[in-house]
N, C-alpha and C positions, 0 to 999 in steps of 0.2 A: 257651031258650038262643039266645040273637042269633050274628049271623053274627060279632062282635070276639073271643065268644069262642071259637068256631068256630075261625077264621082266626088262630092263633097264630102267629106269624112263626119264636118258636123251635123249635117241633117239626115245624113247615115246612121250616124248613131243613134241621132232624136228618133227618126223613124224607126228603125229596124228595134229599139229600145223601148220605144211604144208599142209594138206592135207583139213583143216579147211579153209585156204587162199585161197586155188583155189575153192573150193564151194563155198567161200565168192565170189570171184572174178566172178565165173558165175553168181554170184544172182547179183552182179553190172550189168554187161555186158548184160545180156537178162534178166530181169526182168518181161517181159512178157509173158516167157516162166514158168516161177515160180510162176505168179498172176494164170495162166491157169491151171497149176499142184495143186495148193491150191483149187482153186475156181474153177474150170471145166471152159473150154471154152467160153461158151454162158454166164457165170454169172461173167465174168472180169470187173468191172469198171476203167474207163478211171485211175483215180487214184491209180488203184491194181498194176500196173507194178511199180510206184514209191514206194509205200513202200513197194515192194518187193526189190526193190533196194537200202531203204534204211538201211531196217534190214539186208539185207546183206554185209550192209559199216559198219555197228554197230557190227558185229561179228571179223569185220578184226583186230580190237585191241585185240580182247580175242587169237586169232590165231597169231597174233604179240608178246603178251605177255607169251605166249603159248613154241614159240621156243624160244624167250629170254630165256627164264628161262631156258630150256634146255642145250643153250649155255655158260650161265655165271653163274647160281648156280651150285652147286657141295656138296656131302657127303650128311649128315644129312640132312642141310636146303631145298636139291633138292627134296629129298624123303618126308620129309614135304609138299612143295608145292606141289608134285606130291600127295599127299595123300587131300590137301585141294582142289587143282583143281576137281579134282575127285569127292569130296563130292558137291563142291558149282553148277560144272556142272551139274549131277545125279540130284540134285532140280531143277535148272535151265531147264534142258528140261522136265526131268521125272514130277516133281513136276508142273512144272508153262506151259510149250510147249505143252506138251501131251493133258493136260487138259483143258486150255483157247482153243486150238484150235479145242477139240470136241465139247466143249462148244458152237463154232461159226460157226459150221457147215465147218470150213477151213478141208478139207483132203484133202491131198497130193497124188500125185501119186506115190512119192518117200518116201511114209513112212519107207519102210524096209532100208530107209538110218539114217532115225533117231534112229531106234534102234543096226544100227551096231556104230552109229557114242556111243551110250549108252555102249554097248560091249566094245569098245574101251578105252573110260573112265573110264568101270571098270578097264580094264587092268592098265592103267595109277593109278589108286587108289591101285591095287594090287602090282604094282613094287614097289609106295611110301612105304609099308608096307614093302616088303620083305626086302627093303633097309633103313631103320626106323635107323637102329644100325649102320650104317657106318659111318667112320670117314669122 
């Protein structure tokens, strides 16, 4: 088995877009277990649990959009999108997440989720590649 067919872009997307939706969906559901993980314990304010909860309702469309695309593109245009997710994601935390949030002193206790969930999107950017040429 080679790495093309390994690297499916469609099930990449399903998966990695699911798996986006239930972290999305614990950052709804306990929120203030995520304001405590960003911000330690003792330095939560009353309003950290809501916009924990609500950046994590704001991700549910990217993970909704995420396995659509999975679902109903196909050939070329899939591996496109699989290759432009990849790059606008990769800014998106790498460029703007990473940085604004050392900026603010927010560290996580689940940081090594952000860079597997990074890992992944490379993958998702490398399948769009290897499947670039498909009909």
């Amino acid at each position: 088995m080679d790495a093309k067919e390994i690297l499916n872009p469609k099930w990449l997307l399903i998966g990695v877009g699911s798996l986006m939706f239930l972290a999305s969906l614990s950052g709804v559901m306990d929120g203030q277990s995520w304001a405590e993980s960003g911000w330690g314990k003792e330095n939560v304010a009353e309003h950290d649990a809501e916009y924990e909860q609500m950046w994590a309702l704001h991700l549910m469309p990217l993970a909704a959009m995420s396995i659509a695309t999975g679902l109903i593109v196909s050939g070329r245009a899939l591996a496109q999108m699989a290759m432009a997710a990849a790059v606008s994601i990769a800014v998106f935390i790498g460029g703007g997440m990473l940085y604004l949030t050392n900026e603010s002193g927010y560290g996580s206790d689940q940081s090594g989720m952000i860079y597997v969930m990074l890992f992944l999107t490379a993958l998702i950017g490398a399948s769009g590649y290897l499947h670039k040429d498909d009909e």
